[in-house]
C-alpha positions as CSV (number, residue, x, y, z in Angstrom):
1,X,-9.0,-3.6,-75.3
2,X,-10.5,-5.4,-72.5
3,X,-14.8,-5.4,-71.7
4,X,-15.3,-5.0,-68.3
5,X,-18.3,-6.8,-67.6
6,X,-19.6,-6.7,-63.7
7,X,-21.4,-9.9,-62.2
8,X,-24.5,-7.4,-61.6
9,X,-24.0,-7.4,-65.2
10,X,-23.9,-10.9,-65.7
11,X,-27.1,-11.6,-63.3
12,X,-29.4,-8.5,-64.6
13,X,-29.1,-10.7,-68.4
14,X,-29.3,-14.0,-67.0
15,X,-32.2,-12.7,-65.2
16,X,-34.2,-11.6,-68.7
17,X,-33.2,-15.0,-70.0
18,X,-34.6,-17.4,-67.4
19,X,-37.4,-15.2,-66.8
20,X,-38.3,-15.4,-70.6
21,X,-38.5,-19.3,-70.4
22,X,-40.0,-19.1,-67.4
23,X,-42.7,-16.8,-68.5
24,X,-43.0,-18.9,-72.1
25,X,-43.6,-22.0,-70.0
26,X,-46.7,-19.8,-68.5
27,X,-47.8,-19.0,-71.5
28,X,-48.0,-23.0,-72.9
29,X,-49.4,-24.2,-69.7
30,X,-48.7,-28.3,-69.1
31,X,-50.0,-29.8,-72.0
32,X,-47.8,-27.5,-74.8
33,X,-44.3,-27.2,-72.6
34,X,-44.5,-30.9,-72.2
35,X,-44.7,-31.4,-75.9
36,X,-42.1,-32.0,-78.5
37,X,-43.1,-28.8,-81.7
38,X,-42.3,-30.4,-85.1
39,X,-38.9,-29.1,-85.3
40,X,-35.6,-31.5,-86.1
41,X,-34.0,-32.6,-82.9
42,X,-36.5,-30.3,-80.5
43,X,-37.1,-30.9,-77.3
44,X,-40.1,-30.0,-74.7
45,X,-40.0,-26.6,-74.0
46,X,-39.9,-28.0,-70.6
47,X,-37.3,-30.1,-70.4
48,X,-35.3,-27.4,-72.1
49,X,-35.4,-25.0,-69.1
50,X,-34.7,-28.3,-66.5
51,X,-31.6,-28.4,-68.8
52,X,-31.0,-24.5,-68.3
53,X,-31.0,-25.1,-64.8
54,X,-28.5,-27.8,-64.4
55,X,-26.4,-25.4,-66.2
56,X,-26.9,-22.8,-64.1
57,X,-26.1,-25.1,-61.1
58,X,-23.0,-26.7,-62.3
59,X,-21.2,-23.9,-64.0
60,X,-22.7,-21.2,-61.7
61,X,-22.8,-23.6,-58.5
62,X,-20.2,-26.0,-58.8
63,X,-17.1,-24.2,-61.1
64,X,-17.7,-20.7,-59.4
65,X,-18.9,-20.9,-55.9
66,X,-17.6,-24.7,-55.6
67,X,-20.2,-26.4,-54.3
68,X,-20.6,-29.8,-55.3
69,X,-23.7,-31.0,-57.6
70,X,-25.3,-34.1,-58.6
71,X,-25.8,-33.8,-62.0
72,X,-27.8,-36.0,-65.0
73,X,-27.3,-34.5,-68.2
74,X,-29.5,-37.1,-69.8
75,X,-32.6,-37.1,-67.4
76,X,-32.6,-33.4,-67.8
77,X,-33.7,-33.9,-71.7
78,X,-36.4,-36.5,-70.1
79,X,-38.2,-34.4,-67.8
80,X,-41.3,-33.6,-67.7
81,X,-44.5,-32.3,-65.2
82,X,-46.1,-29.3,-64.0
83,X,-45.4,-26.3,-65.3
84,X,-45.8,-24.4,-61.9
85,X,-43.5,-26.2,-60.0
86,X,-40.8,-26.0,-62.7
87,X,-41.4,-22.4,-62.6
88,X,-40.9,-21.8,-59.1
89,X,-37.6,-23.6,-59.5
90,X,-36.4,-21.3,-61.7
91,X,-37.1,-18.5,-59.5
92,X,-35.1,-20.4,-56.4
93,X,-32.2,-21.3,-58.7
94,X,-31.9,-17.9,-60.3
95,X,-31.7,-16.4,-56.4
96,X,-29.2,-19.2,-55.6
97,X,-27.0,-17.8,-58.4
98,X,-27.1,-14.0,-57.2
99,X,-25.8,-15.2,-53.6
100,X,-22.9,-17.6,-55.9
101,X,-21.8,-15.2,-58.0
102,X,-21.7,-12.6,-55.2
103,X,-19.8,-14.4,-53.2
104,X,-17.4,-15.3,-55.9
105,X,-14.0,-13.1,-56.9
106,X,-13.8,-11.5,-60.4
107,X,-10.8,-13.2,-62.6
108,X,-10.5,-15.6,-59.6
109,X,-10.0,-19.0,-60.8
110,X,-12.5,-21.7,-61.1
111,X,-12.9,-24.5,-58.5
112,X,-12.7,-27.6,-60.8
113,X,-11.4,-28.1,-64.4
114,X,-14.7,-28.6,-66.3
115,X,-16.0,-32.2,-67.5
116,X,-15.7,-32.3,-71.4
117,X,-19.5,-34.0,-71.3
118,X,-20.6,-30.3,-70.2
119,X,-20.1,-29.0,-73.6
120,X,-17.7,-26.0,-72.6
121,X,-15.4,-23.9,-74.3
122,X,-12.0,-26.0,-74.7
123,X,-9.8,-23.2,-73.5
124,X,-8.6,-22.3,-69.3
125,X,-11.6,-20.7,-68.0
126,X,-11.8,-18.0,-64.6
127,X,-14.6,-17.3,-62.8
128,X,-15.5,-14.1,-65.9
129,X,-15.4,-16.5,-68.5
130,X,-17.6,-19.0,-66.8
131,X,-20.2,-17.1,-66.3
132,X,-20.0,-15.8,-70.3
133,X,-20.4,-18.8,-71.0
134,X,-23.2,-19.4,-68.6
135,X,-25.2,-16.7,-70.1
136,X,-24.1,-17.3,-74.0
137,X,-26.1,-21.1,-72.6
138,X,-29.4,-19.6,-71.2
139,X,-29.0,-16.9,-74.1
140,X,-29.5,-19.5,-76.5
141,X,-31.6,-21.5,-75.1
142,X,-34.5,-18.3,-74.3
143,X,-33.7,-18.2,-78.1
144,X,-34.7,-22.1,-79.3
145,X,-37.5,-21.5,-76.7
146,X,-39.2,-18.2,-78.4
147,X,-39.3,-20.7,-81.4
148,X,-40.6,-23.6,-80.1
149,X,-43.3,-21.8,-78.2
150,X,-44.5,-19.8,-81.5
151,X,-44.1,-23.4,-83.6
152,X,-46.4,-25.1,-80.6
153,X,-48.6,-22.0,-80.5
154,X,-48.9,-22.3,-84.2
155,X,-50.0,-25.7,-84.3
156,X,-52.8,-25.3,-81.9
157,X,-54.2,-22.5,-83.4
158,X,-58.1,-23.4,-84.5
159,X,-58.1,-23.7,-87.9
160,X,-60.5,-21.4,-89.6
161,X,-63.6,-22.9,-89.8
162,X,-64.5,-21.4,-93.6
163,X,-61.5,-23.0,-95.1
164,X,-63.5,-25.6,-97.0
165,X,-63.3,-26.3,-100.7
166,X,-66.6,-27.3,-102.5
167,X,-64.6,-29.8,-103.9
168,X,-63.1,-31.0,-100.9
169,X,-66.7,-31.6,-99.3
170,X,-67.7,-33.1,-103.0
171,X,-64.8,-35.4,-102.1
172,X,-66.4,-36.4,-99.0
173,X,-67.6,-40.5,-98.4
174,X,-70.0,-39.0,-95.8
175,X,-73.8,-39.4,-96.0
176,X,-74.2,-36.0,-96.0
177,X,-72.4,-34.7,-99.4
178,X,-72.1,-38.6,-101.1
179,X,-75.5,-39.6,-100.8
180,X,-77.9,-36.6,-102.9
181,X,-75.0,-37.4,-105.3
182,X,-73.4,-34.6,-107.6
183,X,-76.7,-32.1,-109.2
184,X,-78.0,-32.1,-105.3
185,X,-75.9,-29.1,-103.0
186,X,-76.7,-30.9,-99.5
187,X,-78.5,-29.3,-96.4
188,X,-79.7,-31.5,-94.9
189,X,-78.5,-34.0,-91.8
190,X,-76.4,-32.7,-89.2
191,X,-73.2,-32.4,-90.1
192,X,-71.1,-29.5,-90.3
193,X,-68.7,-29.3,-93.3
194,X,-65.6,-27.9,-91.3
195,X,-62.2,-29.3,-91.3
196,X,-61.3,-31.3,-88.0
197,X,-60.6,-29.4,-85.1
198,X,-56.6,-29.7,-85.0
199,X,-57.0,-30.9,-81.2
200,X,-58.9,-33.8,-82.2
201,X,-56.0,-34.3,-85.5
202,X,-53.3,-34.3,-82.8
203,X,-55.2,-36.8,-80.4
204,X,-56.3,-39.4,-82.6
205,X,-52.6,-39.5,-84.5
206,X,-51.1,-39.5,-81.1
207,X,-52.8,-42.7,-80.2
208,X,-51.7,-44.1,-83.7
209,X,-48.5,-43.3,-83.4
210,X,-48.7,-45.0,-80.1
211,X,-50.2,-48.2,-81.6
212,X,-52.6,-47.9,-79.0
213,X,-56.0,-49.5,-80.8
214,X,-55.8,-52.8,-78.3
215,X,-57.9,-53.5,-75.6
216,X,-58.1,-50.3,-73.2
217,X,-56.9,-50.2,-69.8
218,X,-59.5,-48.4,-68.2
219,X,-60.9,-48.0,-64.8
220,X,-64.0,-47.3,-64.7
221,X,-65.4,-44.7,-68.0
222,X,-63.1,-43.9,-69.1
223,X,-65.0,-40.0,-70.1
224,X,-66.5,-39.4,-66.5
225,X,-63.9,-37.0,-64.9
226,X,-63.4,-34.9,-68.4
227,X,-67.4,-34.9,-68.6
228,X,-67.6,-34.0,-65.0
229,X,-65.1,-31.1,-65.1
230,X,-66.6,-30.0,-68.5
231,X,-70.2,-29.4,-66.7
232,X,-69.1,-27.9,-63.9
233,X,-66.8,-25.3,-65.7
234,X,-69.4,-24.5,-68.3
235,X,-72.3,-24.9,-66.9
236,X,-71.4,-25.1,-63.0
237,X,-73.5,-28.3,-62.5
238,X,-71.2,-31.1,-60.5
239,X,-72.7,-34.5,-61.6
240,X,-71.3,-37.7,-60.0
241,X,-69.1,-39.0,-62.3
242,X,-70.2,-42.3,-60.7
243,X,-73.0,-41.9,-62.5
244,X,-71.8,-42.0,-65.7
245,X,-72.2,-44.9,-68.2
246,X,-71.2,-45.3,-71.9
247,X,-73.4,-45.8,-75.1
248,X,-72.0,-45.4,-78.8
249,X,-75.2,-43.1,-80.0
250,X,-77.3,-40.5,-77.7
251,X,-80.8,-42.7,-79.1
252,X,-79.1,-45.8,-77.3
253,X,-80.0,-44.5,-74.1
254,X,-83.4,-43.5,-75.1
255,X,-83.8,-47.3,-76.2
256,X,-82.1,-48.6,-73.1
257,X,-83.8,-46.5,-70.5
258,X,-87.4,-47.6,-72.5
259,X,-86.4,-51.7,-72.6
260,X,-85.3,-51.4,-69.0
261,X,-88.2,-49.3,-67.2
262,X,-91.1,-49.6,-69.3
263,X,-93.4,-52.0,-71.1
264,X,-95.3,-51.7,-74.6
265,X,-98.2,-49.0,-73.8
266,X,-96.5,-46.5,-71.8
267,X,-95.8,-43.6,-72.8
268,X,-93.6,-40.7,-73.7
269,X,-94.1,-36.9,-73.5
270,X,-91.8,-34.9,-76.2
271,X,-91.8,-31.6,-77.4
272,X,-92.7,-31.6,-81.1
273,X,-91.8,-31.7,-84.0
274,X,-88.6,-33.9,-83.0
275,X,-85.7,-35.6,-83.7
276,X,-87.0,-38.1,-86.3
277,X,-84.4,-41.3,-84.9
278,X,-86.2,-40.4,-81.7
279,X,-89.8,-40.6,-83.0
280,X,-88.7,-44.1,-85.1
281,X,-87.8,-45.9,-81.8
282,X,-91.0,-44.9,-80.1
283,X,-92.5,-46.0,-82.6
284,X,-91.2,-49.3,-83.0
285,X,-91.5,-50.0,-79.5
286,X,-94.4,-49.6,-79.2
287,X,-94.0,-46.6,-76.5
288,X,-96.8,-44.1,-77.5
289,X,-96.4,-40.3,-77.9
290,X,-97.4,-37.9,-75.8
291,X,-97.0,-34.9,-77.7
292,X,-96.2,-31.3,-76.6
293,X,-96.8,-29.2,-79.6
294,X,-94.3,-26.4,-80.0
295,X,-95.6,-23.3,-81.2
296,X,-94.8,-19.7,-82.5
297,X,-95.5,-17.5,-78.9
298,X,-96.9,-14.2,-79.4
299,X,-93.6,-12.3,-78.1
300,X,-91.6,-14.4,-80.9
301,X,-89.7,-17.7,-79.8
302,X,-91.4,-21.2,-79.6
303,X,-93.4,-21.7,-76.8
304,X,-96.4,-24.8,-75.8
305,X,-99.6,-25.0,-74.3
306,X,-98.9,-26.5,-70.8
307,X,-102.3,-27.2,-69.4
308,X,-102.9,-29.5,-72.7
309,X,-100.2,-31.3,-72.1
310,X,-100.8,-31.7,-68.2
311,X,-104.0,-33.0,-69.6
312,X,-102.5,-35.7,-72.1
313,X,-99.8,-36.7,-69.3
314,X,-102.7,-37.5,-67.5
315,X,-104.4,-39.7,-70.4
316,X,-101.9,-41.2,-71.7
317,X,-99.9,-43.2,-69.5
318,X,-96.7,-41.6,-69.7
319,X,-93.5,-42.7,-67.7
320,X,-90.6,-40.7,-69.2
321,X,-90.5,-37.7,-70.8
322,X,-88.0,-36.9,-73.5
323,X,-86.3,-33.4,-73.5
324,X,-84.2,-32.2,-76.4
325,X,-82.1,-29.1,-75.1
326,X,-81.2,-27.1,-77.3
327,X,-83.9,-28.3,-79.3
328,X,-84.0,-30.2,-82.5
329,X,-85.1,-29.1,-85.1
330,X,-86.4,-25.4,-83.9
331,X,-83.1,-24.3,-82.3
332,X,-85.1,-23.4,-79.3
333,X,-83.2,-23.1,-75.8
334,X,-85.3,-23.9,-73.1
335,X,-85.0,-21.3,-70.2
336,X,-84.2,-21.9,-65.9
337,X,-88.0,-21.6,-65.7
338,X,-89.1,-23.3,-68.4
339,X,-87.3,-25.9,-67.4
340,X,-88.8,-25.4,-64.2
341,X,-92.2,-26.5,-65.2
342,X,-91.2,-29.1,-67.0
343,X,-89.8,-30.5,-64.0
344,X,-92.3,-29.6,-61.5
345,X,-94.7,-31.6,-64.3
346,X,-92.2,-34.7,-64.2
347,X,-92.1,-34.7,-60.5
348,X,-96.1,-34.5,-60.2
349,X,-96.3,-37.1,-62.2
350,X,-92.8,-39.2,-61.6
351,X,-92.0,-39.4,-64.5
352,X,-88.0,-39.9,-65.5
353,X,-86.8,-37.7,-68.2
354,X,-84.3,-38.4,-70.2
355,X,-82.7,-35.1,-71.5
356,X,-81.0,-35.0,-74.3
357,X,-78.1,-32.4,-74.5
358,X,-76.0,-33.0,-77.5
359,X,-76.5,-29.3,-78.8
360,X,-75.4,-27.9,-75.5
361,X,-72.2,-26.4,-76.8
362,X,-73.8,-24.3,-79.4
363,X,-75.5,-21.8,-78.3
364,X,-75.9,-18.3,-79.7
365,X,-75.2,-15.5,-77.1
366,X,-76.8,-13.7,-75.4
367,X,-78.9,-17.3,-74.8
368,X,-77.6,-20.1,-72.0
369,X,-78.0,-23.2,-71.7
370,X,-78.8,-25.1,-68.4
371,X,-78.3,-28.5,-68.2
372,X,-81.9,-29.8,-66.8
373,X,-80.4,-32.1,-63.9
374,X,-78.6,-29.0,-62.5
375,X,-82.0,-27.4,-61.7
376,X,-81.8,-29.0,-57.7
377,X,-81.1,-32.6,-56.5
378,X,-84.6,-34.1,-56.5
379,X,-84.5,-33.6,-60.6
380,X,-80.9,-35.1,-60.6
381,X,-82.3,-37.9,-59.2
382,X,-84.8,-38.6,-61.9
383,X,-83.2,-37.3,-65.0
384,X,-80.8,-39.1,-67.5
385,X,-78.8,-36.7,-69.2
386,X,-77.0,-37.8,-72.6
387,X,-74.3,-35.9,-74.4
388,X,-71.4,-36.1,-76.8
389,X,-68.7,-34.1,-78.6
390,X,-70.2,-35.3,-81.9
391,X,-72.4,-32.6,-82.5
392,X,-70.2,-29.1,-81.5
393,X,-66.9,-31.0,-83.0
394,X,-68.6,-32.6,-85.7
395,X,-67.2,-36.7,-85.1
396,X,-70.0,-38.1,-85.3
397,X,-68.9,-40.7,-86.8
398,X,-66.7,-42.1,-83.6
399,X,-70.0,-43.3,-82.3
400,X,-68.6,-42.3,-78.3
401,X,-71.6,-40.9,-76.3
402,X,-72.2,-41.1,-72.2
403,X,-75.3,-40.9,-70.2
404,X,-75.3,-39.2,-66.9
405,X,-77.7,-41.7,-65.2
406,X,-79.3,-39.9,-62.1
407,X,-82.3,-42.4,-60.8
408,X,-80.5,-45.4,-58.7
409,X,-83.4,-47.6,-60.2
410,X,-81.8,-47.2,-64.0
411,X,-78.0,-47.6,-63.0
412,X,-79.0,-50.8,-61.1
413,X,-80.8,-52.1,-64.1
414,X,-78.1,-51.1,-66.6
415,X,-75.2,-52.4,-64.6
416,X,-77.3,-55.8,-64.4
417,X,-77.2,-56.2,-68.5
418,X,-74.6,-58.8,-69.7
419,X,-71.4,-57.4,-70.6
420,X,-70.9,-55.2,-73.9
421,X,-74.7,-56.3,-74.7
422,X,-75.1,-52.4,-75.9
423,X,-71.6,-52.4,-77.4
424,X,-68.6,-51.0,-75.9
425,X,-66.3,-47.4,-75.7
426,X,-64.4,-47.2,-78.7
427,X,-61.0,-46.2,-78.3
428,X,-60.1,-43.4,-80.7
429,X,-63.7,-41.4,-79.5
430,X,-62.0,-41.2,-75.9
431,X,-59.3,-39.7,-77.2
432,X,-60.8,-37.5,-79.5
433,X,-63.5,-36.3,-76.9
434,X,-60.8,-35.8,-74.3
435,X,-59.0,-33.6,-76.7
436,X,-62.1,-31.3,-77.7
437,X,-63.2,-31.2,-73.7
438,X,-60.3,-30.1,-72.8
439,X,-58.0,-28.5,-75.3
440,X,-60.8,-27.6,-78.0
441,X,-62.8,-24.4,-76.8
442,X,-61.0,-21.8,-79.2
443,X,-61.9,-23.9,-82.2
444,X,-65.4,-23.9,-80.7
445,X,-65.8,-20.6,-80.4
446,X,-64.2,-19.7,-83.9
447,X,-67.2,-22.5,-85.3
448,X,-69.9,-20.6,-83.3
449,X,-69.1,-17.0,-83.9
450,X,-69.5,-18.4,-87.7
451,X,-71.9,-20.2,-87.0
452,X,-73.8,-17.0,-85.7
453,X,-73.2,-15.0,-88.3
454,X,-74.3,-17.9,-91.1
455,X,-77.8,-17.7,-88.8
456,X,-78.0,-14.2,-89.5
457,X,-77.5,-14.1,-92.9
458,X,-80.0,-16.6,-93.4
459,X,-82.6,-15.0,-91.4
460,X,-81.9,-11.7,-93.8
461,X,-82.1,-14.2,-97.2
462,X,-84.9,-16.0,-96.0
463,X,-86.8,-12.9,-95.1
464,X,-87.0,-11.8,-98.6
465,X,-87.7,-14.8,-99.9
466,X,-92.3,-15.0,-100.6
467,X,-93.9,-17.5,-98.6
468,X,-91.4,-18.6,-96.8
469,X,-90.6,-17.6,-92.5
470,X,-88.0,-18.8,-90.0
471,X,-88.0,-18.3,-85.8
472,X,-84.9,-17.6,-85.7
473,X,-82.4,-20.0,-83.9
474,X,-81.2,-19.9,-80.5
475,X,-78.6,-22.5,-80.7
476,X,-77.1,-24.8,-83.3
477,X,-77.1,-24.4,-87.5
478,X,-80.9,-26.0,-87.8
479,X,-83.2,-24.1,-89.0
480,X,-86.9,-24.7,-88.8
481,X,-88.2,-23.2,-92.2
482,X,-92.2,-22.4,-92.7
483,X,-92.8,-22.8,-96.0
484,X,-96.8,-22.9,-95.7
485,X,-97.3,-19.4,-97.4
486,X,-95.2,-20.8,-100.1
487,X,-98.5,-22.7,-101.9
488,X,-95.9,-25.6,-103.1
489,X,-98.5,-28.1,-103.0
490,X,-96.2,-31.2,-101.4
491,X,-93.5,-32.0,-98.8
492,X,-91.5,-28.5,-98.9
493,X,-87.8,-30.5,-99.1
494,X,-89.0,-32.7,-102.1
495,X,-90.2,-29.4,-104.2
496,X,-86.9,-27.6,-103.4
497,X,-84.8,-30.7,-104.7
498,X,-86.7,-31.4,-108.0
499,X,-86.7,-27.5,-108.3
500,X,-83.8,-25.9,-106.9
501,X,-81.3,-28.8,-106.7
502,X,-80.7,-28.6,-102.6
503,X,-81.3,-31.4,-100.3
504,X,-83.3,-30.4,-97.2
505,X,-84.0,-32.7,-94.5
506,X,-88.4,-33.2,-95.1
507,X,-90.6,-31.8,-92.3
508,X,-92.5,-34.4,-92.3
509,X,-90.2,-37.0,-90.7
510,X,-89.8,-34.8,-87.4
511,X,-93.4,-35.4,-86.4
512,X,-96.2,-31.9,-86.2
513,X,-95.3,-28.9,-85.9
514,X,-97.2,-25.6,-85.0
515,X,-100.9,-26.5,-84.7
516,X,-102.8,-26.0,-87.7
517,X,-100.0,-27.0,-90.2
518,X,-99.0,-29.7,-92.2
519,X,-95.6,-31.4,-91.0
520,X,-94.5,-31.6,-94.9
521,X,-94.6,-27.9,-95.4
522,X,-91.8,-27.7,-92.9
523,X,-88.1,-28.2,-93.6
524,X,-85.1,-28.3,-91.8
525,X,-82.4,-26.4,-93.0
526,X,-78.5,-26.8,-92.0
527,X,-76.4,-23.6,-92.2
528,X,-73.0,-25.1,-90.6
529,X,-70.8,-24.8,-93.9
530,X,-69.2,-22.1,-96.0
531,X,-70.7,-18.8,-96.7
532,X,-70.0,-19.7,-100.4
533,X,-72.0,-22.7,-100.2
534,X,-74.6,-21.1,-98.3
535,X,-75.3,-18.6,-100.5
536,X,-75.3,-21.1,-103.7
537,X,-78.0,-23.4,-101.8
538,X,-80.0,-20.0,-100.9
539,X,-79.5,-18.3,-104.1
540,X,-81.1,-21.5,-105.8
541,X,-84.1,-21.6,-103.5
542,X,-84.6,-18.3,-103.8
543,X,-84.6,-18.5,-107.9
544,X,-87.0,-21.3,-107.8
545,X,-89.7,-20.1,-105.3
546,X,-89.1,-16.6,-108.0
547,X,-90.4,-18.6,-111.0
């Protein structure tokens, strides 16, 4: 018995079936319907529906309605581009198709005998069971694409950031859990103990598959548009991407900026206690600091005394001024007006700031961070501001960091240095910062909504723990311990590794903290691993400081 089927028929399901690709290539956006899912013999997702539409215009176009085509089978399993254009292609060819298979005659015959290389049924074919055939085409297809799109979707999923073994961090060649050795569980330098972001996997195995570790064709840095478009869509500050210039470590342009515009004597406010790499180089350059105590505020937070250190800016020959936002080791996140003064202090007393925003990316809501150079132009123009993925993706050990290099004076004086004299951009950071600017926000925000809830959970542990207090956090997985009420009679990280087998970083090494209290009854605490581990480095602090 014969099916009737109509050609209103025949268009309503070819409809559903382009408009599903067309609506999965939405879905992907550029990057994923350009890409290839780990599947035998797939294609793009978007050169699949190119392919769909050369169908549609030589069976539908050429055998039905007779009009003739230009056809290339082969460049149709090649191409590649935006995915809105491709879209609104599919919505002209599908409206090309009504008016053809309108026009057309039911059980009329078809125009031309089809070319074998189309792939057709080997059988006569009318106009009816053309179009079947059209549709049993795009039908599978929307099919193959459903699977690539879940297969691609799949793959870019973040991976969950508490997958991590203790034995696959034991396993680890890192400083972090190889050097305290095996008796010590390790909390100490920054370094999260998450598995890779899978953006950054892709990227980096992309380039090796490529063999692409020669010399880089770049013009210009090579990080200065994905760095530009990264501020202005989190942040909405527009730097110059001019301005930007490469280092392999965040304290390189602290070292830089000091050889290049200032001598032996000057010196440098910061906000202590501080990052201890930071304090070393001051130190052995003979660039004095001008301190900026941080203390406990009345209203909770960290908070300093402003008119002391307008006093010692005054007396002590400063000529930059070193701001760590977010700050290191306290967590603190410096607010709009905070910020504020500090810049109406470096503007008083022209000093050039280098500020230092490697934690930017980790702050805990309902907090904000403001990048200090997008305060108003006049601070642009006197402020360095470094950065890097390393911290929020954890790749530290790429060594690929950029300064944003506002005052002209400092971008002359660096471009003057001999080539490569402060090393170059390695290749594989690009790539792997690229991918985590760009592609690598869900994982981020998966590794921050942990990392909230680890801060938390400390701040309940530690709270019933004697002699021991914590302000907590606004950003990152530091914490600042106070471990004066404690009565352990020496540097707070040495007691807790001889007696509770953890490895904190010592207070000591970051300089003074509040006034009135010993640097070594401080330590700095990192939270950014597993709940499991977590809980076995604070169940063993908390038995020790209990006997």
């Amino acid at each position: 018995m014969p099916v009737a089927i109509t050609g209103e028929d025949f268009l309503f399901f070819a409809d559903r079936a382009v408009g599903g690709m067309s609506t999965i290539l939405g879905e992907l956006g550029d990057e994923l319907a350009n890409t290839r899912p780990a599947l035998p013999g797939a294609n793009t997702p978007f050169a699949l529906l190119t392919h769909c539409l050369g169908v549609m215009e030589y069976w539908g176009g050429h055998l039905v309605a007779g009009r003739p085509v230009r056809r290339d089978r082969q460049a149709e399993f090649h191409a590649a581009g935006p995915v809105a254009l491709l879209r609104d292609g599919a919505a002209r060819a599908l409206e090309v198709l009504r008016d053809d298979v309108r026009a057309s005659r039911p059980g009329a015959p078809l125009h031309a005998e089809p070319d074998p290389g189309a792939l057709g049924p080997r059988r006569e074919l009318t106009r009816d069971s053309a179009l079947q055939h059209l549709y049993e085409e795009l039908a599978q297809h929307h099919g193959q694409m459903e699977i690539m799109r879940d297969c691609l979707l799949a793959a870019r999923r973040p991976a969950d950031p508490v997958e991590a073994p203790i034995g696959w961090l034991r396993a680890k060649h890192g400083v972090k859990w190889h050097r305290p050795g095996p008796s010590l569980l390790p909390a100490w330098v920054a370094d999260m103990d998450f598995p890779l972001a899978p953006v950054i996997a892709e990227a980096i195995g992309a380039a090796l598959d490529r063999g692409d570790l020669g010399y880089p064709d770049w013009d210009g840095h090579p990080l200065a548009g994905a760095f530009a478009e990264r501020m202005r869509r989190r942040h909405g500050w527009r730097p110059d991407p001019g301005h930007v210039r490469g280092v392999t470590d965040l304290i390189q342009s602290l070292q830089l900026t000091l050889t290049l515009l200032t001598e032996p004597g000057d010196g440098v406010v910061a906000f202590t206690p501080n990052y201890p790499p930071f304090l070393r180089t001051l130190e052995s350059m003979r660039r004095p600091l001008v301190a900026a105590p941080l203390e406990p505020g009345p209203g909770g937070g960290w908070t300093w005394d402003h008119d002391l250190l307008e006093h010692r800016v005054r007396a002590g020959r400063a000529r930059i001024l070193l701001l760590v936002n977010p700050h290191n080791p306290t967590g603190k996140v410096f607010t709009a007006g905070e910020l504020r003064r500090v810049a109406d202090l470096a503007e008083r007393h022209d000093l050039i700031v280098i500020s230092d925003e490697i934690h930017a990316d980790l702050v805990h809501a309902p907090h904000r961070h403001t990048p200090f150079a997008a305060l108003d132009a006049g601070t642009a123009a006197r402020t360095v501001t470094v950065t890097s993925a390393s911290k929020a993706f954890n790749i530290a050990g790429l060594r690929t960091a950029l300064a944003h290099v506002g005052p002209a004076v400092l971008r002359t004086a660096w471009d003057a240095q001999p080539p490569d004299l402060y090393g170059a951009t390695n290749v594989l950071g690009v790539e792997a910062t690229r991918a985590a600017w760009a592609h690598g926000d869900a994982w981020l925000a998966a590794v921050t909504a942990h990392l909230t809830r680890q801060r938390d959970h400390l701040a309940e542990r530690v709270a019933a723990m004697p002699g021991l207090d914590l302000l907590v956090p606004e950003a990152g997985y530091l914490a600042w311990l106070d471990c004066r009420d404690a009565g352990l009679g020496e540097e707070a990280a040495d007691w807790f590794r001889r007696n509770a087998g953890v490895e904190l970083s010592a207070g000591s090494e970051f300089g003074s903290g509040a006034v009135g209290s010993v640097a070594g009854s401080r330590a700095r605490l990192n939270f950014a691993t597993t709940r499991e581990v977590l809980d076995l480095i604070l169940d063993r602090m908390a038995g020790a400081l209990a006997e």
